[in-house]
C-alpha positions as CSV (number, residue, x, y, z in Angstrom):
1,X,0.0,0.0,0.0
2,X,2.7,2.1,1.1
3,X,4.4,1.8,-2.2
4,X,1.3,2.7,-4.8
5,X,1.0,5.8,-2.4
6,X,4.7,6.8,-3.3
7,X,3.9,5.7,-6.6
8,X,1.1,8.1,-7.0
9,X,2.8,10.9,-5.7
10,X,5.4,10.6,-7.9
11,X,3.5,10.7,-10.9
12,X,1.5,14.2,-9.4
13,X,5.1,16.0,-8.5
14,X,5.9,14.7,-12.3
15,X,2.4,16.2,-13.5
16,X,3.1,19.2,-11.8
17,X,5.9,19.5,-12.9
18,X,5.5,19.3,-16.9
19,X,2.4,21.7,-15.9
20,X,5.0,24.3,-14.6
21,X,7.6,23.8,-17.5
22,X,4.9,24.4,-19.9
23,X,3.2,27.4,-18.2
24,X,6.9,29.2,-18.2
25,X,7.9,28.1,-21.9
26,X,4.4,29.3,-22.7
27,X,5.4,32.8,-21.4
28,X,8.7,33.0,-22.7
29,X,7.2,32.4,-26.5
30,X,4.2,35.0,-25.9
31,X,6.7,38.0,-27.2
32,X,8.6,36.0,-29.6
33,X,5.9,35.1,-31.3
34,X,4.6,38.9,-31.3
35,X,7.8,39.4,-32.8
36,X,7.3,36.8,-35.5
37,X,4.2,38.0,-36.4
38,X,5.3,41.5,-36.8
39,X,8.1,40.5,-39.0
40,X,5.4,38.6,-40.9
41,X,3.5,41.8,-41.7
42,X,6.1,44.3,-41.5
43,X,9.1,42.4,-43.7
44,X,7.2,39.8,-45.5
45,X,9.9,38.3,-47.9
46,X,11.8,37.7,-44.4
47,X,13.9,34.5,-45.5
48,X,15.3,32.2,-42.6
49,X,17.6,29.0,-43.4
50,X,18.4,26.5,-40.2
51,X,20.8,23.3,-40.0
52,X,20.4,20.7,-37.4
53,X,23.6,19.1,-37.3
54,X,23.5,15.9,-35.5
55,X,19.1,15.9,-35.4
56,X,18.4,12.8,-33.7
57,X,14.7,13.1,-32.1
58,X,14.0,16.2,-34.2
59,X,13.7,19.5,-33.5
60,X,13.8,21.4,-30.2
61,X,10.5,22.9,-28.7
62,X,12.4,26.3,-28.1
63,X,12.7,26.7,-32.3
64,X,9.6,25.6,-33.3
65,X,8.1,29.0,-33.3
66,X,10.0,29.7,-36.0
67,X,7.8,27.3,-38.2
68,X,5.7,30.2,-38.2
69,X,7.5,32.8,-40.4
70,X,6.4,33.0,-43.6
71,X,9.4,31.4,-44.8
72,X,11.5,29.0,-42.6
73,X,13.8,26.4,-44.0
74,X,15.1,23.3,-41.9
75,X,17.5,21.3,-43.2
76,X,18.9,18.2,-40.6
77,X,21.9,15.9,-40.7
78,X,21.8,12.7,-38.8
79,X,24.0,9.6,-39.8
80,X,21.5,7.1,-38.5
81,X,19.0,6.4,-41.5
82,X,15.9,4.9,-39.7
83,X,15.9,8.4,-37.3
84,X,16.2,10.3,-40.3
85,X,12.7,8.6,-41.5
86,X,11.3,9.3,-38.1
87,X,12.4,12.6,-38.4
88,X,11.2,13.5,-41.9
89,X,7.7,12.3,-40.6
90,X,7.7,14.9,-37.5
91,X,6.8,17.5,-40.9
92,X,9.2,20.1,-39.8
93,X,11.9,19.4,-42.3
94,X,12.1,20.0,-45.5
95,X,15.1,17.3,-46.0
96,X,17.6,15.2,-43.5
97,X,20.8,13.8,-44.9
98,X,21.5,10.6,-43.5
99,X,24.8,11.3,-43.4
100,X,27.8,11.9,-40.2
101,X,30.3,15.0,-40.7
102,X,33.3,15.3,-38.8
103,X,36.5,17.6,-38.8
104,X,37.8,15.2,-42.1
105,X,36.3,13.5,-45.1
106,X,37.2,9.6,-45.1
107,X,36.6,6.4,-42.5
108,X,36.2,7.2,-38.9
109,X,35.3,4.7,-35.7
110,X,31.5,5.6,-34.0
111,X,31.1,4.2,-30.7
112,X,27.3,3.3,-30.6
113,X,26.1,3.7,-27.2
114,X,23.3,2.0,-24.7
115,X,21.7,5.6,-24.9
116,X,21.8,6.2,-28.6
117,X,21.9,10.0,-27.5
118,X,25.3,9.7,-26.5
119,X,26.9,8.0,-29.7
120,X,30.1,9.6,-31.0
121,X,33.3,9.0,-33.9
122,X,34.7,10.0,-30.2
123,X,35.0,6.7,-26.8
124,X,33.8,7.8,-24.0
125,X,36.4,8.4,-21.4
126,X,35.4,6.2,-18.8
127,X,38.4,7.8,-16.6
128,X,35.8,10.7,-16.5
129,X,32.9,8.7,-16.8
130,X,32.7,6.4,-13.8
131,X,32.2,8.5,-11.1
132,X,28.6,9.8,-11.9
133,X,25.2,7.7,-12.0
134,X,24.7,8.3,-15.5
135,X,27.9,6.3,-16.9
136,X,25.8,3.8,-18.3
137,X,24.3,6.3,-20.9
138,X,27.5,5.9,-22.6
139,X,28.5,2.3,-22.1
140,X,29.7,1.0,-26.1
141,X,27.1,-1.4,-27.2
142,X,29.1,-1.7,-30.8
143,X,32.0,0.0,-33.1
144,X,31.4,0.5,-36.4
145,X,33.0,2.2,-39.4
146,X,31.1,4.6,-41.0
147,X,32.1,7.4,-43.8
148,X,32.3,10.8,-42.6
149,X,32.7,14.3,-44.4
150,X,33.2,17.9,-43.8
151,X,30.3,20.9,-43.9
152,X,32.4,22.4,-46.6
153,X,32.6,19.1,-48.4
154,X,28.6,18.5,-47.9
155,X,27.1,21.8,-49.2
156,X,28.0,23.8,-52.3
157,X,29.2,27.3,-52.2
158,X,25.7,28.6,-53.1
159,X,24.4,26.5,-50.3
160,X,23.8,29.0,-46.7
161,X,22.5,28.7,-43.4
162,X,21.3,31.7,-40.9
163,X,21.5,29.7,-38.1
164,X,23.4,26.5,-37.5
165,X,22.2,24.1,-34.0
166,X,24.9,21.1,-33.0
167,X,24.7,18.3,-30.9
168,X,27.4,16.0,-31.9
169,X,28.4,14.4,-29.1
170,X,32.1,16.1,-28.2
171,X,32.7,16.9,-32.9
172,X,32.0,20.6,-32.3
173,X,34.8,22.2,-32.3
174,X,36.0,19.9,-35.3
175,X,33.4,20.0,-37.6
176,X,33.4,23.8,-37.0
177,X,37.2,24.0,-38.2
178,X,36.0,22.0,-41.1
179,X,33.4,24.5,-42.2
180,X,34.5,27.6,-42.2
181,X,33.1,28.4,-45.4
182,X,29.5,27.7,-44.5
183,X,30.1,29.3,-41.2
184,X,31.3,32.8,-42.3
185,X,27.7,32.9,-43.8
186,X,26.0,32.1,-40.3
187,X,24.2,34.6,-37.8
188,X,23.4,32.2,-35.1
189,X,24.9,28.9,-33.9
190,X,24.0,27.0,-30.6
191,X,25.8,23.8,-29.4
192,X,26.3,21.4,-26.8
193,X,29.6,22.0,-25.0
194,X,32.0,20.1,-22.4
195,X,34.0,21.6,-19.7
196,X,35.7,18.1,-19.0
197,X,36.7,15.2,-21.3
198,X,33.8,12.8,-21.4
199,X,35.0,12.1,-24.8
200,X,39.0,10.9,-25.6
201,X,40.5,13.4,-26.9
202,X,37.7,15.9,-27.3
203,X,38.1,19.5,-27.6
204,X,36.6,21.4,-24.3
205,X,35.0,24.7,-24.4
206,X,37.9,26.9,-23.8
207,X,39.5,26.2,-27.2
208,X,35.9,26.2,-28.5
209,X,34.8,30.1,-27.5
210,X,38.5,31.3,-28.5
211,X,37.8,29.9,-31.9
212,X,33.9,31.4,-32.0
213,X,35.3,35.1,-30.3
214,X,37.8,35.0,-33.2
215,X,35.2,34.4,-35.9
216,X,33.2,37.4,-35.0
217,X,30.5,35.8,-33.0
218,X,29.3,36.9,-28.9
219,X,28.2,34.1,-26.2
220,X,25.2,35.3,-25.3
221,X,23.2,32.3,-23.4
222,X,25.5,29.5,-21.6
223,X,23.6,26.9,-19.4
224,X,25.1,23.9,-17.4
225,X,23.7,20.2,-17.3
226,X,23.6,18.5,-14.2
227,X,26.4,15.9,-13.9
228,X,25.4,15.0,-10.2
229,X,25.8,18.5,-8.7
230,X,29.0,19.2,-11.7
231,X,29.1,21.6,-14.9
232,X,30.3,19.3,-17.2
233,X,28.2,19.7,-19.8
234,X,25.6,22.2,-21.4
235,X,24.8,24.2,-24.4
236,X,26.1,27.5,-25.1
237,X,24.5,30.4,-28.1
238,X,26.6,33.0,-30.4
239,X,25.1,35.3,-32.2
240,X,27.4,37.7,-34.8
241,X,28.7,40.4,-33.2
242,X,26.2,43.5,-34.5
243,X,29.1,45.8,-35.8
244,X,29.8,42.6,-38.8
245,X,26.2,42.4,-39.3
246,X,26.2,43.6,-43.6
247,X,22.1,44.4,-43.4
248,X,18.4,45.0,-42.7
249,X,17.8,41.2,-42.6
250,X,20.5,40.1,-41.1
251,X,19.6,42.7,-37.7
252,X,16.1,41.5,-37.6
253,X,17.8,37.5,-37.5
254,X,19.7,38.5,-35.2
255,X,16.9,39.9,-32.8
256,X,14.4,36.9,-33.4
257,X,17.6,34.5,-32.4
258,X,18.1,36.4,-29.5
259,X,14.4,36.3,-28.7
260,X,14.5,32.5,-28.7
261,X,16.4,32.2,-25.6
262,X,14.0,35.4,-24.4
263,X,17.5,37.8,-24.2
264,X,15.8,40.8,-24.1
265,X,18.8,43.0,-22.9
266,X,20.7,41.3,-25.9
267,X,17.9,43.1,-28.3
268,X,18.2,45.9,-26.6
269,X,21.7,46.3,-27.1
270,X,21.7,45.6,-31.0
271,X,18.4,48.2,-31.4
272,X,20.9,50.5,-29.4
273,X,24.4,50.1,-31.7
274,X,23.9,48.3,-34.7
275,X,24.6,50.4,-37.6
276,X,22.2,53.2,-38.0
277,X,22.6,52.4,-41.8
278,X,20.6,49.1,-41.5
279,X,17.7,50.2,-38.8
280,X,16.3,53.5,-38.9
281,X,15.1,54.8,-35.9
282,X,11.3,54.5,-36.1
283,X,11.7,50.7,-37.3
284,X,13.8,50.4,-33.2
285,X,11.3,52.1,-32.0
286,X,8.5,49.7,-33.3
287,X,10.9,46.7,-32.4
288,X,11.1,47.4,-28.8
289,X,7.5,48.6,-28.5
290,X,6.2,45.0,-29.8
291,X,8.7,43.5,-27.3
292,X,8.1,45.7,-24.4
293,X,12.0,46.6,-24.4
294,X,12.7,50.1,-22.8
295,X,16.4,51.9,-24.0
296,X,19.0,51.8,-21.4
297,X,21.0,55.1,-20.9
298,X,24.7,55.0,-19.9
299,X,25.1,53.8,-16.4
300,X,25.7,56.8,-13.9
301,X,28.7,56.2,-11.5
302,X,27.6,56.2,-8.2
303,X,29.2,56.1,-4.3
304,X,31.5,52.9,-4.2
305,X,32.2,52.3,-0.6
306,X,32.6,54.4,2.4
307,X,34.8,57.4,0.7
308,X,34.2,56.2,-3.1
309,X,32.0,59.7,-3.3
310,X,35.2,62.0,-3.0
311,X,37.7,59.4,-6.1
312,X,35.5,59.1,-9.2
313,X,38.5,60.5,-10.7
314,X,40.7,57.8,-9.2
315,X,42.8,59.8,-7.1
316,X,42.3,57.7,-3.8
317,X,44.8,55.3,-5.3
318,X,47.9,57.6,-5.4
């Protein structure tokens, strides 16, 4: 008896629980789907090109807002066939490649693991591994040998992509180096990164964000997983940096991708510097009206500490 009560209180905190996760992601979409709308009627011919690299189980909830612009593109890579025909059924993309990209073109191992989530051309570093209670997500099940390409080698030169989403398993930084091309052309990119090797011979996030900050792009959204009270893992979002940003479209991209992760202050801060050139004033104006943004004025210094008052100028330290 005992038991089925802990039983059914389980499955209420879990109830409540999905209740409370929808109620907030419901709020946080309310103004970025204003803002869709508005681009809708306000810049029509608005064109928006995405690539899921490494798409197994489809599409995140946090994009599928953008399903409603009046054109969206979605384009997916994922090596395993069968979850590419499970994907393709979903009705969000317009075509998957069944295909595995890597920081090379040729043969590469791919460690298939008991959670199929966790498969990489990487082994898990058990070293790592061991210690926390999910290590048996990335217990080897079977090697194989598959082909593997580059981004550059996959798409053409005409080929581009606004915004670029990764999840391959510890090949970020790689596959990146191996599609610079395609990535000179890209606004937005979000992937999953690792501050310790649960991969062999992985690249962390250090390397990773030197490499982005040297492209042109700013972190703006960085969120942990919970490796049993650790950051080990988590996702991380760049957008261009606003001063490289060549036009009109590209500034409004921009704001809706900072919208997605509901960084207001981010929008706030392109409206306020991006070239005057590519946003006039009243079309800033209209922008942060939909999103209820208000402009922030240059910080005032004020009193910092007992006799910060009388050194604003610095002199206290001579």
């Amino acid at each position: 008896m005992l038991a089925l009560i802990r039983t059914f209180l389980a499955r209420v905190r879990r109830a409540f629980q999905l209740r409370e996760h929808r109620l907030k992601l419901y709020l946080q979409q309310r103004p970025l789907r204003r803002l869709i709308r508005g681009l809708n009627q306000d810049y029509p011919n608005l064109n928006l090109r995405m690539l899921d690299v490494g798409a197994r189980r489809g599409i995140d909830d946090s994009y599928r807002d953008l399903a409603r612009l009046n054109h969206f593109y979605l384009e997916g890579i994922e090596p395993d066939a069968k979850e590419c025909e499970a994907i393709l059924s979903h009705g969000f993309y317009s075509k998957v490649r069944p295909v595995a990209v890597a920081g090379r073109t040729g043969k590469s191992p791919l460690y298939i693991t008991k959670v199929l989530g966790c498969t990489s051309i990487y082994k898990p570093n058990f070293k790592n591994l061991e210690r926390y209670s999910l290590s048996p997500w990335f217990e080897v099940q079977d090697e194989i040998e598959i082909n593997v390409t580059t981004l550059d080698t996959l798409f053409n030169p005409e080929e581009n992509f606004d915004f670029i989403t990764m999840d391959t398993q510890g090949a970020e930084y790689e596959i990146l180096k191996a599609g610079d091309r395609l990535l000179s052309q890209v606004l937005c990119l979000t992937m999953e990164f690792h501050l310790l090797e649960l991969y062999e011979g992985q690249t962390l996030f250090p390397t990773t964000h030197q490499f982005m900050s040297a492209k042109g792009f700013r972190l703006i959204d960085f969120g942990c997983g919970d490796f049993d009270g650790e950051m080990a893992e988590g996702h991380c979002v760049y957008l261009r940096d606003y001063q490289r940003l060549a036009s009109k479209d590209e500034v409004l991209k921009c704001i809706l991708f900072a919208m997605i992760w509901n960084n207001k202050s981010y929008v706030e801060n392109i409206l306020r510097n991006a070239p005057e050139r590519l946003l006039s004033p009243n079309e800033r104006q209209h922008i942060r009206q939909l999103l209820g943004i208000k402009a922030k004025e240059k910080m005032v210094p004020g009193a910092d500490g007992l006799t910060g008052y009388l050194y604003r100028d610095g002199s206290g330290y001579r």
